[in-house]
N, C-alpha and C positions, 0 to 999 in steps of 0.2 A: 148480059155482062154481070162480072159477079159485083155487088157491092163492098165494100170496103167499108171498116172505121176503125184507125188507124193501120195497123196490122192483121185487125181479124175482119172473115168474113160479117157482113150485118146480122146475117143468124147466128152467127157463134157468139158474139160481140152485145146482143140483147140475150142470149140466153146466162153470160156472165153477169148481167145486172137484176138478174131476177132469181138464179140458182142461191141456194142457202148453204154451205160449207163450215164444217167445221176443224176447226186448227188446236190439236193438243198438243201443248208447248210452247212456250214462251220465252225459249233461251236463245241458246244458238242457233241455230237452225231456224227457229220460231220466229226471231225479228225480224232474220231476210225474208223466210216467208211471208208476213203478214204484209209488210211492206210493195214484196214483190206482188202479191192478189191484189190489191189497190190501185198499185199503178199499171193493173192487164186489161182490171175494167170489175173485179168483184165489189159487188155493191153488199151482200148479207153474210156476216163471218160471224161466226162464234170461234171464241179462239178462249181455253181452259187450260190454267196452271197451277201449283199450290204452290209455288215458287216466292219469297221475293228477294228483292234484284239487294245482290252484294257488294262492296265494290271492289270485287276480284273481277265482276261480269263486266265492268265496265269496257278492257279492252277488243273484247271482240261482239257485242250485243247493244247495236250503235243505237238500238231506238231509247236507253237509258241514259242517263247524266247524272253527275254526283249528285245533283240535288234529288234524285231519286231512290236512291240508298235507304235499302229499308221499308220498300214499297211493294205494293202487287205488280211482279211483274205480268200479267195482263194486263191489270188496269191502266198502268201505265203506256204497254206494250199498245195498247188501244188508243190510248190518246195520243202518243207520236204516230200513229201511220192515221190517224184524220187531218193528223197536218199535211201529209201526200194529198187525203182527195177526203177533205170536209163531208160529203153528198154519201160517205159510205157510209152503212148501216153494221156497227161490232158491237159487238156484246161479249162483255167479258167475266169470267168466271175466275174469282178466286180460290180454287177448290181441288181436290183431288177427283182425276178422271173415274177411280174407282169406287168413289161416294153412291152407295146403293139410290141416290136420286138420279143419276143419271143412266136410266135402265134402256131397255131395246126399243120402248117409245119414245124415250131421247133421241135417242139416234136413228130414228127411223123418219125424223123432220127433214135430214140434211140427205142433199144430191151427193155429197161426196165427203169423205173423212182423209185428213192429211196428219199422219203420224210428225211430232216433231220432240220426241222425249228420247231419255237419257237414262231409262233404266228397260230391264225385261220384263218386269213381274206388269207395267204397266203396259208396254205393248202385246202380251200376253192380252190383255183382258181387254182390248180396245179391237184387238185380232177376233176373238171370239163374239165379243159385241159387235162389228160389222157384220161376221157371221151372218149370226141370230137377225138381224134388222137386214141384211142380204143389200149390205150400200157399198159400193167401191169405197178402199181403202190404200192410198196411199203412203207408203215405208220408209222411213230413210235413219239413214246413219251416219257418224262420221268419226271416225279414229286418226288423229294428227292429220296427215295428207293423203290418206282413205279415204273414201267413200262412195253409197251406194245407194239408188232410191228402186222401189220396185212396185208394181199394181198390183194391189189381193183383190179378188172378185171370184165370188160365191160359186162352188161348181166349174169354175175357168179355171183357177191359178190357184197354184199352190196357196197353202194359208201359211202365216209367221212362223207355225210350231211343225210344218210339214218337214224339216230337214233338222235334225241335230245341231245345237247351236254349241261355240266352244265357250269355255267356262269366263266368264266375264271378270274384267281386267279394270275398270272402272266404277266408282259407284257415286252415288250421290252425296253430295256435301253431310247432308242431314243425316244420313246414314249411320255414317264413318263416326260422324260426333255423338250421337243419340240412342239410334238403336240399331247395335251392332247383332245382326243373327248369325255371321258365320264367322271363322277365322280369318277368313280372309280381311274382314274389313278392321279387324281388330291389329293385325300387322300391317296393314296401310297405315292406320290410326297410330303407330308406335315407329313409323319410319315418318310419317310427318312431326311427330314430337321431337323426334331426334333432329330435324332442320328448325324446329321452332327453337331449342333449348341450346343446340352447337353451331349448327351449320346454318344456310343463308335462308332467312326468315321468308317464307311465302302469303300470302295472304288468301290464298287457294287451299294451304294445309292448316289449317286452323284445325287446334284441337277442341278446345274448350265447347261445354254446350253448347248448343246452337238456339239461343233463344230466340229466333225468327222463327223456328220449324213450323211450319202451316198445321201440320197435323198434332203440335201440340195444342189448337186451338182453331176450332172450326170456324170459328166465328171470326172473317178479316180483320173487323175495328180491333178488335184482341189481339191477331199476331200484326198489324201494323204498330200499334203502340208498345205492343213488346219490341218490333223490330227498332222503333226509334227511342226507345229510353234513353237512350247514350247520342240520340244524335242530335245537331243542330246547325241548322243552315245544310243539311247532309255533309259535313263533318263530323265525321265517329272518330270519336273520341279512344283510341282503343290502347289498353294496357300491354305494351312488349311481353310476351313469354319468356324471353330471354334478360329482359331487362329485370323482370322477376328474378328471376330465378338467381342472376348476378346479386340481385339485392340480396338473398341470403347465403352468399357464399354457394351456393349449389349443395344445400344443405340437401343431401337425399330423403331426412325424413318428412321435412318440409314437405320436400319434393313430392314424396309417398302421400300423405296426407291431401295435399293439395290436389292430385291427380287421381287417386282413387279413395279419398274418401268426399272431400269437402264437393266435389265436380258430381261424383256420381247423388249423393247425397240432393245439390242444386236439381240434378235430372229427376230426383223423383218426385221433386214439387209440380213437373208437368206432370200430372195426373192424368192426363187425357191418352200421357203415349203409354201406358201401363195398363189400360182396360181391357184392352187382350190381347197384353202380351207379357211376358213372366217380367216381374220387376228387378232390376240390380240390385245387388248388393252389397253395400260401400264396405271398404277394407281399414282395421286399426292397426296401426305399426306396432303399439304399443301392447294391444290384445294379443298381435300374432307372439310378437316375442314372447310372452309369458304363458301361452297358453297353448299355440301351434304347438303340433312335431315337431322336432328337431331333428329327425331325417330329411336330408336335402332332396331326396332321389326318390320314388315309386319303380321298381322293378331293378330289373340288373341288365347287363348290355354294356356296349361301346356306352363311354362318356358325355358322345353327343347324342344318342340315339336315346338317352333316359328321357321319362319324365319327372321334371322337378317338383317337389310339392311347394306347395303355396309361401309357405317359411323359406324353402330353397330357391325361388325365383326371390322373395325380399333381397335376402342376403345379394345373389345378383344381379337385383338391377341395382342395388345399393353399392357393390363394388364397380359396378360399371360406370354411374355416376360418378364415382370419386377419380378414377382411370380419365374418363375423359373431359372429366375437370380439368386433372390437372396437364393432360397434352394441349388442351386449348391457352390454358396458362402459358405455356412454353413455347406457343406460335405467339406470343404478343397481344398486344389492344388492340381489337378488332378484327381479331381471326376468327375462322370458321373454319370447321371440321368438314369435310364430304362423306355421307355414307356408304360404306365400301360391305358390300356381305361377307369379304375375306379379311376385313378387322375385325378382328376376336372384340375388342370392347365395344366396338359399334353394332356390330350381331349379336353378342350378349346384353349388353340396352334393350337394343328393339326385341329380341326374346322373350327376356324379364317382362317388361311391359304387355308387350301382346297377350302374354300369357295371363300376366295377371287382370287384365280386362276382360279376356275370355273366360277366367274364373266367376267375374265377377255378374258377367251376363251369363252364369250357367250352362256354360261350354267346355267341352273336354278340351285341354290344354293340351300343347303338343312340344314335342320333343327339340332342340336345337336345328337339331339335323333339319325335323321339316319344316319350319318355320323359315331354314334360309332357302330351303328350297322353292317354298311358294312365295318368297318377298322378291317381286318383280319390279318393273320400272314403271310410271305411271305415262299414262300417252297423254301427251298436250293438246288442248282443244286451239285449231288454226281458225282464222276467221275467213280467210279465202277458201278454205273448204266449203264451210257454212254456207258461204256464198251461192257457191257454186251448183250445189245438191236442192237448194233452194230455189234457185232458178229450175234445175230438173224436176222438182218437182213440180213444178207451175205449169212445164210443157206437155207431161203427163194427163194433167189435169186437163188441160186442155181437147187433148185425142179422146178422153173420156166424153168429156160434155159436147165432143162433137161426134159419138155415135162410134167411133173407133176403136173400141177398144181391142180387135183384133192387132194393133199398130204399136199397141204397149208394150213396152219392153222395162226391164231390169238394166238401168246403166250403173259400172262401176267405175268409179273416177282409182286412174290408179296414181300414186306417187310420181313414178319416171315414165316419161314414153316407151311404150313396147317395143320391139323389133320391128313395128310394121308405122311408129311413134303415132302411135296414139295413145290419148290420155285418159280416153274415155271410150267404154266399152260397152255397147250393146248388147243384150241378149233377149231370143226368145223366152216369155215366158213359160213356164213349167205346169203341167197340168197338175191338178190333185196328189199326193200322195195316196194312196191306196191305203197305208197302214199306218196314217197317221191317226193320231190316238184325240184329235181334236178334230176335225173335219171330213172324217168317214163315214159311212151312214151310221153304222152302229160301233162307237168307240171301244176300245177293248184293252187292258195291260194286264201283265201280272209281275206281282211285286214279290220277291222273295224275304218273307222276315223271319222271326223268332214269335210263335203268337204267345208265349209265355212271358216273353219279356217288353213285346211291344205293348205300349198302353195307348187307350184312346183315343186322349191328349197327340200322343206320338204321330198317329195315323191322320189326325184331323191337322195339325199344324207343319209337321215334318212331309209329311208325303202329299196332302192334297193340297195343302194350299203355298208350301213352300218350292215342293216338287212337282204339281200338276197347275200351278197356277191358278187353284179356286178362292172365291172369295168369301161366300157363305155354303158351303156344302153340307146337303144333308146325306147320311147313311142308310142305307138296309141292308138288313143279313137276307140275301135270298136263301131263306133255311123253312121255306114253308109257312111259316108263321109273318113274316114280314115285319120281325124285330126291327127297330128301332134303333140305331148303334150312337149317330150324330144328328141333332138337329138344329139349324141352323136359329131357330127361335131361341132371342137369350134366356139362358136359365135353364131349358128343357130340358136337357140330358147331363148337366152337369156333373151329376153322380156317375156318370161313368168315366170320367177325365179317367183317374188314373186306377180304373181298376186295368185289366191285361185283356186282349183278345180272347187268350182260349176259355175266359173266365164266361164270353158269350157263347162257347158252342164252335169258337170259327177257329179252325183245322187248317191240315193241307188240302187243295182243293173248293175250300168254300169259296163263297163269290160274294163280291158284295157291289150292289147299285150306289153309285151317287150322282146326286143331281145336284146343281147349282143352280136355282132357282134366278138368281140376276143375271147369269152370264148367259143362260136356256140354254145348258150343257149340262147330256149326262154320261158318264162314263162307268166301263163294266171294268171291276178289279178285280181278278183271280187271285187267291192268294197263294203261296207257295210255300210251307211250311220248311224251315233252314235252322242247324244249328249250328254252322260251322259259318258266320259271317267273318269276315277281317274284325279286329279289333277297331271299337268305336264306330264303326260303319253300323248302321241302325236299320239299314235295307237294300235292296238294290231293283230293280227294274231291269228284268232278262229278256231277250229274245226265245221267241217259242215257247216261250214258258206254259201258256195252254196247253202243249201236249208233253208237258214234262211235271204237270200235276192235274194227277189223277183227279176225280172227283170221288169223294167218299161215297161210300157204298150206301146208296140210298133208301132209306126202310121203305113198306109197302108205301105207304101215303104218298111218299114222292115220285115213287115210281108212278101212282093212277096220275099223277097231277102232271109230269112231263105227255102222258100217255092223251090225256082229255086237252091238254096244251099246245102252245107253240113249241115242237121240240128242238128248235133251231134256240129259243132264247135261252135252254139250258144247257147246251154244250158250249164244249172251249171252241173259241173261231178258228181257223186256218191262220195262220199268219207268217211271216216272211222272215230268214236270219239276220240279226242285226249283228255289225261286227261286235267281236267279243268283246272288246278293246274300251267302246265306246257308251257310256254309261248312260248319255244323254236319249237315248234312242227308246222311243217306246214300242210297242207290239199292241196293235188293233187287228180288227178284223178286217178282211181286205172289202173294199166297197165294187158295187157290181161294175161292168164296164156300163153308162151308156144309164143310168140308172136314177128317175126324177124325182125330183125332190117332194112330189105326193107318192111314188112308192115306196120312197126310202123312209117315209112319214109311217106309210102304210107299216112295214115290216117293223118298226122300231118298238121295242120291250112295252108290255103295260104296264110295268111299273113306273116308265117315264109321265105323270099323270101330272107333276106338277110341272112338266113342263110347257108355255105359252102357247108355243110355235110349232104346229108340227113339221115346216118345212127345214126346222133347224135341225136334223137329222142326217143330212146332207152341208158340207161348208166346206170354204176356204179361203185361203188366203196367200201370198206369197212374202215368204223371205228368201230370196236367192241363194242359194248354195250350189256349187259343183253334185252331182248327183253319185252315187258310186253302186258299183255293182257289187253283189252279193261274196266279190273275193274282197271287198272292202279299197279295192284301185280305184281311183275318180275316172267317173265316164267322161266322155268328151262334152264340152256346151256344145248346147244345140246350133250354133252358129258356127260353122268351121270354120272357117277362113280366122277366126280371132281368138281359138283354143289357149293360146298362150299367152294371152292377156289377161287373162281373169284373175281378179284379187277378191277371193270370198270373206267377207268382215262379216261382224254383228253389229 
């Protein structure tokens, strides 16, 4: 007869009190989790955040309370779920997951890893890290009344980066206020100003620094006491944007001043978040006037399709501010404006602004036109979702640490019931991608740039670590010689930041190895020599591109050296079409069928030397997506019966 305690068999029920887990994330998602492992029967949790708690988290991240504003949320997060079961054993990290302390012997401590974060760059690197340490890893997400949890495991399931993910619609707090890398965040950043400054004040779109940001200070006791300057009794104390800004009449240059120079100016006293990454730099009203251009415009074109120069965004966001001064005047005390992208003064604000922040972060500014194009609507985080995905997650975990993992599925919580009302959708897992460019045996992409105009800098920050997700990557020129391009050692290669590619020798054709030394991933990049990119586009990532660049004609040397060689590690791989359409998609080599993780060891480049592991040559992981065939139409999920339920999110 089987034994029981409570719900679970006694073997599963002792193996929960002695298994070791770990939980990254500590917000949404993260407190029902840690909560829910507690009261299953998890006895040993590490659970890692660089978070702390705001009190915007307060309504849906119940293990916090005002009086905790301005804290680790781990630490915190830790000490409310020992009030569920005293007897559990947490430990909590104030810290970011991708702090090089926490390497593939990290993770190779714990039975199981449970995703509970809020951005890609970091499930990216948590994805590849289970990899490398070969530990089931658990997925989840959630968008408003979306969502979706799913099992990565090594060589079974798909890994996070096997399917094209769509361009992300959300970002994190610190981000948006601190350090903004793309346009995008710099137009969220300018459409929350515009409800801080007209319309109804949130305490979710804060623009101003973020002097909590964990990563301006590694050190906890540092960003706790930064977090509470201002507070007492956890009462923050906080200054209205709009109450300001009334106070000066909505003086725009104030205004000016205040927003990009005096803010960015405060930002660069964190010195921590500028040590590798290019520093801001703050704007004078008073300099531009007398010193800027006085052309408004860069280029010629439709009126909305220019881009403005720097002098020409002053001027309007300076008319914009005055514009919807004074319609807010004309609704009364205590009106608010709503932001419409078909009001001309509310799209020219958020414009002006974005642009000028993306100036100021060293970003090519964009035109009216695309600015309203890519200002979308922001999705609300629901608490019953949390819930819910949380709880899936736990059941998951469960079939793992009982030997099941054949039983694992991808469930997607959809908004409405389906046709068949269901709210919740099962799916077989997916096996490996073949031509994933992160968990095939031998990784492989090629990237189409300008090698005159792309600089090292470019290649190192833009494409591997922005676009391939690395963290510390080193370079080699496979050119015989086994130059040296990027090395992850500070200081090494410095002097080559900003000389040019072809300034090394590297052509249409050339190849270059990179390794990532912390994540034990190494990747093969063909390069594609192009002179005809889109404007402002810096590169692209093609399909087939292996056999649409040649390899330059190889003098005698290279020729004896492919000849006395492996001649499989110097050609392009075989690889698969990806739709044209679709940018996110990379090209590897396709991996064998059937194929183990000491052959695939076996076969993998000699130049992968600093890499640990050689079984990390073979990986995976899964992020659920609809799969599509080669005319770019979605295949059916592998579950028939419930094809028309499927909601694929990020």
């Amino acid at each position: 007869m089987v034994q029981l305690v409570g719900p679970l068999r006694k073997e599963l029920a002792d193996s929960l009190s002695t298994c070791k887990v770990l939980v990254v994330g500590a917000g949404g998602i993260g407190c029902e989790l840690l909560k829910n492992l507690v009261l299953t029967g998890f006895k040993i949790i590490e659970v890692i955040d660089l978070d702390t708690i705001d009190v915007s988290n307060l309504n849906r991240q119940f293990l916090f309370q005002k009086k905790h504003v301005g804290k680790s949320k781990a630490q915190v997060a830790k000490e409310s779920a020992l009030t569920f079961c005293p007897t559990a054993n947490i430990t909590a990290y104030h810290d970011s997951i991708m702090n090089p302390d926490y390497n593939t012997e990290f993770f190779r401590q714990f039975i199981l890893v449970m995703n509970a974060l809020d951005n890609r760059a970091a499930r990216n690197h948590v994805n590849r890290m289970c990899l490398a340490a070969d530990i089931p890893l658990i997925e989840s997400g959630t968008a408003g009344y979306l969502g979706q949890v799913t099992v990565i495991k090594k060589g079974l399931t798909e890994c996070y980066e096997c399917q094209p993910k769509p361009t992300q619609k959300t970002f994190p707090g610190c981000t948006i206020r601190n350090t903004p890398s793309e346009p995008i965040h710099c137009i969220v950043w300018a459409k929350y100003l515009f409800n801080q400054l007209f319309g109804e004040e949130d305490a979710d779109q804060e623009v101003s620094p973020d002097t909590a940001d964990p990563e301006a200070a590694w050190n906890p006791e540092d960003t706790a006491a930064r977090a509470t300057a201002s507070e007492k009794d956890g009462d923050i104390k906080r200054v209205s944007t709009k109450e300001w800004a009334r106070s000066t009449g909505y003086d725009s240059v104030k205004l000016f001043h205040k927003l990009f120079k005096d803010d960015i100016s405060y930002l660069l006293t964190m010195d921590k978040l500028w040590k590798k990454r290019k520093a801001p730099t703050p704007l004078d009203w008073h300099q531009l006037r007398n010193s800027g251009p006085k052309d408004e415009s860069v280029g010629s074109g439709l009126k909305d399709q220019q881009v403005l120069s720097v002098w020409g965004l002053c001027k309007m966001f300076q008319h914009s501010v005055e514009t919807l001064r004074t319609m807010l005047q004309e609704k009364g005390e205590g009106a608010e404006l709503v932001w419409d992208k078909d009001d001309a003064p509310a799209m020219d604000f958020v414009t002006s602004a974005a642009n000028l922040r993306m100036h100021i972060f060293s970003m090519n500014t964009k035109s009216r036109f695309d600015v309203k194009s890519m200002a979308g609507n922001i999705i609300p985080a629901i608490a019953t979702t949390n819930a819910i995905i949380a709880g899936l997650i736990v059941l998951e975990s469960l079939k793992i640490l009982s030997g099941e993992l054949e039983s694992c599925r991808t469930i997607f919580l959809n908004k409405c019931p389906s046709l068949r009302k269901k709210l919740l959708v099962p799916c077989i897992l997916d096996p490996p991608c073949a031509n994933c460019y992160v968990c095939a045996s031998k990784p492989e992409v090629t990237v189409k740039l300008n090698v005159h105009k792309t600089t090292v800098l470019c290649l190192q920050d833009r494409i591997l670590k922005e676009r391939f997700g690395m963290v510390a990557p080193d370079v080699q020129i496979e050119d015989g010689k086994g130059t040296i391009l990027i090395s992850s050692e500070e200081g090494e290669t410095d002097a080559n930041n900003h000389k040019f590619l072809a300034d090394f020798g590297i052509r249409n054709g050339s190849r270059l190895q990179i390794d990532d030394f912390l994540q034990d991933y190494t990747l093969l990049v063909n390069v594609l020599h192009t002179e005809e990119l889109e404007r402002d586009v810096e590169f692209e990532v093609v399909g087939e591109a292996p056999d649409k660049a040649p390899p330059p004609q190889p003098n005698k040397e290279e020729v004896n050296s492919v000849t006395n060689g492996n001649k499989d590690s110097a050609q392009p791989s075989t690889s698969s079409k990806a739709p044209a359409d679709d940018d996110d998609i990379m090209i590897v080599e396709s991996d064998e069928e059937g194929v183990s993780s000491s052959s695939a060891a076996a076969a993998a480049p000699s130049s992968a030397t600093k890499r640990r592991h050689s079984d990390a040559e073979t990986g995976e992981s899964s992020s659920k997506r609809l799969r599509k065939d080669q005319s770019g139409a979605a295949a059916a999920p592998t579950n028939d019966d419930d094809d028309d339920d499927i909601i694929a999110l990020d």
